[in-house]
C-alpha positions as CSV (number, residue, x, y, z in Angstrom):
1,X,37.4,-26.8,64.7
2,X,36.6,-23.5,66.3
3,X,35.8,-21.1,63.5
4,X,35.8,-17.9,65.6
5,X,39.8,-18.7,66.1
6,X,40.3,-18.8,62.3
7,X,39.1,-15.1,62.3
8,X,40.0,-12.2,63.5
9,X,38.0,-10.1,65.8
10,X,37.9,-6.4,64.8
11,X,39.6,-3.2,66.5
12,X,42.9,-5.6,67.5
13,X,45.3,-3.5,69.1
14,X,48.3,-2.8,66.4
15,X,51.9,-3.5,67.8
16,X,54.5,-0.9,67.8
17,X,57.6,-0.8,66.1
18,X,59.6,-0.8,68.8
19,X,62.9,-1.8,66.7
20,X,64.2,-5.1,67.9
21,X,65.1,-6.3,64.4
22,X,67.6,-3.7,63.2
23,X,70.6,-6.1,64.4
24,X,69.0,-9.3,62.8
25,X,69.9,-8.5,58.9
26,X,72.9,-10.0,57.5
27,X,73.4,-12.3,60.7
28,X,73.9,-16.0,59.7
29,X,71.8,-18.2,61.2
30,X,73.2,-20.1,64.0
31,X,73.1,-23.8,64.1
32,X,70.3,-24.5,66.8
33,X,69.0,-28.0,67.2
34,X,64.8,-27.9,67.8
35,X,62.3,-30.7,68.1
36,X,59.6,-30.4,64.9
37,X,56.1,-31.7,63.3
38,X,59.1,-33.3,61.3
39,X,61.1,-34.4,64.1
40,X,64.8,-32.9,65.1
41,X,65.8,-30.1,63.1
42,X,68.8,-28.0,62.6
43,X,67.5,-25.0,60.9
44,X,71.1,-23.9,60.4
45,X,71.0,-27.1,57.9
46,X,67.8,-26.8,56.4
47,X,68.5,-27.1,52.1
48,X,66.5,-24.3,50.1
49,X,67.2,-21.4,48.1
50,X,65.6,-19.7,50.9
51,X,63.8,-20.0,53.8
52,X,61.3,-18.4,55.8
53,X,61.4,-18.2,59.0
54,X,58.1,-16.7,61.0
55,X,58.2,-16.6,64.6
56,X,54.9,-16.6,66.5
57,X,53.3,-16.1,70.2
58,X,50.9,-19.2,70.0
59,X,47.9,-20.8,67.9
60,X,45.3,-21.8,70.1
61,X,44.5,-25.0,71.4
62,X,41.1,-26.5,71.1
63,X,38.9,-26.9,74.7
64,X,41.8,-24.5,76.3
65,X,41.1,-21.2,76.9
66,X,42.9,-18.1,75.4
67,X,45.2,-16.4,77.8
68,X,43.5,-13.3,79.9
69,X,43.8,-10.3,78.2
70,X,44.9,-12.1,74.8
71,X,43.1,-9.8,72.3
72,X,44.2,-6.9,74.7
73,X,48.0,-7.4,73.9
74,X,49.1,-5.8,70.4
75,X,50.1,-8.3,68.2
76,X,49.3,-11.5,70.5
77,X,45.4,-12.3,68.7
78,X,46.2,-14.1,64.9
79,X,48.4,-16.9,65.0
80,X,46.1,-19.4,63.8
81,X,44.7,-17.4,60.5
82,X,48.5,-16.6,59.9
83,X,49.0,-20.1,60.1
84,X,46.5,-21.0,58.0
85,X,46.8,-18.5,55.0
86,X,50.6,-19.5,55.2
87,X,49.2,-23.2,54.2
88,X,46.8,-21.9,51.8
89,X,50.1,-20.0,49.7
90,X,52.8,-23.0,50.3
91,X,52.9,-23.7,47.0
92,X,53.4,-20.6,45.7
93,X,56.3,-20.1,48.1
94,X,57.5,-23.5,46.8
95,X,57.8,-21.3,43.3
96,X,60.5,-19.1,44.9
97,X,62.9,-22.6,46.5
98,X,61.3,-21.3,49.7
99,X,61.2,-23.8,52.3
100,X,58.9,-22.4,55.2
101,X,59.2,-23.0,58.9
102,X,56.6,-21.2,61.7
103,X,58.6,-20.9,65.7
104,X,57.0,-21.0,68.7
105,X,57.2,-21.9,72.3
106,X,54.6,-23.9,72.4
107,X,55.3,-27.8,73.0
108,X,56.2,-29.8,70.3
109,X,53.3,-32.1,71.0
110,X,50.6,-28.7,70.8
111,X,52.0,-28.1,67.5
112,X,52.0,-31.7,65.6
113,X,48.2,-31.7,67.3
114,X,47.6,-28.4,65.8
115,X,49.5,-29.4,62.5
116,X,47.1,-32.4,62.0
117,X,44.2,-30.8,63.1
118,X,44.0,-27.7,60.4
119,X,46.1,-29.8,57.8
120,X,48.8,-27.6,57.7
121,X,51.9,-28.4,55.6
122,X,54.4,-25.8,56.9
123,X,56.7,-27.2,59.6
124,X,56.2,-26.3,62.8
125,X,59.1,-25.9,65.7
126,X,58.9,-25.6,69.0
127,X,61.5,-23.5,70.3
128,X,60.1,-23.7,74.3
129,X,63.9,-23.4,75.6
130,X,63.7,-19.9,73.7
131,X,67.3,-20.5,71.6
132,X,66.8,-18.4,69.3
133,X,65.6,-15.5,71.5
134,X,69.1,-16.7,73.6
135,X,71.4,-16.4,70.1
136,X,69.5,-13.6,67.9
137,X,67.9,-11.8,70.4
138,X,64.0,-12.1,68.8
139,X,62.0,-10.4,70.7
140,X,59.6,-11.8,73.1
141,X,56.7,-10.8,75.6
142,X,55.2,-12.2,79.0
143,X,51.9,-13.4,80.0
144,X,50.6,-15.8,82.5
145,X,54.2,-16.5,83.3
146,X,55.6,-17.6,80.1
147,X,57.7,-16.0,77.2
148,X,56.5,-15.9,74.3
149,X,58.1,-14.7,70.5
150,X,56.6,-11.6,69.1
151,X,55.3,-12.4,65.9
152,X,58.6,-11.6,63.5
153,X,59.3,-13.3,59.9
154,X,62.9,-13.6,58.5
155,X,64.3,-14.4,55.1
156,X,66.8,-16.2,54.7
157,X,69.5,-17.0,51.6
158,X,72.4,-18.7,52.0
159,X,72.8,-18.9,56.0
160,X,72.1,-15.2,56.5
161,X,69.1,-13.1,57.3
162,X,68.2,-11.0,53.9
163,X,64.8,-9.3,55.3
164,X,63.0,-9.2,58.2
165,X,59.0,-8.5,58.9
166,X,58.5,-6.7,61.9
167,X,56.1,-5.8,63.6
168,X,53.4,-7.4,61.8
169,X,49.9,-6.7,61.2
170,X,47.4,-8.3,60.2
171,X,49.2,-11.0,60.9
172,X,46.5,-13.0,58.5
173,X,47.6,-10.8,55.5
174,X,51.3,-10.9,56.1
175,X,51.7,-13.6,53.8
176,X,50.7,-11.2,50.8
177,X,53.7,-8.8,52.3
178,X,56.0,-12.2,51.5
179,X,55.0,-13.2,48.4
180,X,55.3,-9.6,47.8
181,X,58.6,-9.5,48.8
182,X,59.6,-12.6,46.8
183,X,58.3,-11.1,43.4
184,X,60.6,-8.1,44.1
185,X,63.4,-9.9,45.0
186,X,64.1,-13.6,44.3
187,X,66.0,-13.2,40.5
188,X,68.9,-11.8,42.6
């Protein structure tokens, strides 16, 4: 495993709040059918007090380089140390009846790979047809010729979006803003 993906290089460039998330809380989530590390999914369906929902560009794949430019784009660098500190604090989501769920266009196939490869237990979808971009409008950038999700985290209780994290940075401490978040919030 490539250690120097697992960190993040210093001086990233942060990502602006460019506000493509005001019209996302209170919406219930639509029923959207997604191949998973777990198989089909409906994460309309999904049974939890809550759920976390954390959109991201793409974790990088072993003996494949990084896009051109990837540290260059604000908010593009991370998605594997996300990833991984995510793991690292599942249980104590687990605390909270949080069941938690990363998105991201990359194959279904990438993802289990990368799944097994750094243990993770999280469950990874692969939303490559971009439905949710298509139904909630989550916001997305280009490069090399493919869209990609801006990295974005919603929680949700009860079918509808409660909070959403946007933009977010360091995208490797983010899980702290969660938990966080969960503390504050969950006896309601």
């Amino acid at each position: 495993m490539n250690k120097d993906l697992e960190q993040l290089p210093d001086n990233l460039p942060q990502p602006r709040n460019d506000e493509k998330f005001d019209h996302l809380v209170g919406i219930t989530i639509p029923s959207i059918t997604l191949t998973s590390t777990e198989g089909v999914t409906d994460v309309s369906k999904i049974d939890a007090r809550y759920i976390v929902l954390y959109f991201f560009p793409m974790m990088s794949v072993p003996e494949k380089a990084l896009p051109l430019g990837w540290n260059g784009i604000p908010g593009a660098r991370g998605c594997t140390p996300q990833n991984i500190k995510i793991n690292e604090h599942i249980e104590d989501l687990q605390e909270y009846g949080v069941r938690v769920c990363g998105i991201s266009t990359q194959s279904v196939d990438e993802l289990t790979e990368l799944s097994l490869l750094r243990k993770l237990s999280q469950q990874l979808i692969s939303d490559s047809s971009l439905k949710f971009q298509e139904k909630l409008q989550i916001p997305t950038f280009r490069v090399e010729n493919k869209t990609m999700y801006k990295r974005l985290t919603l929680i949700v209780k009860n079918s509808k979006i409660v909070r959403v994290f946007y933009p977010i940075f360091p995208p490797d401490k983010h899980i702290f803003e969660i938990l966080e978040w969960f503390e504050t919030n969950s006896k309601s």
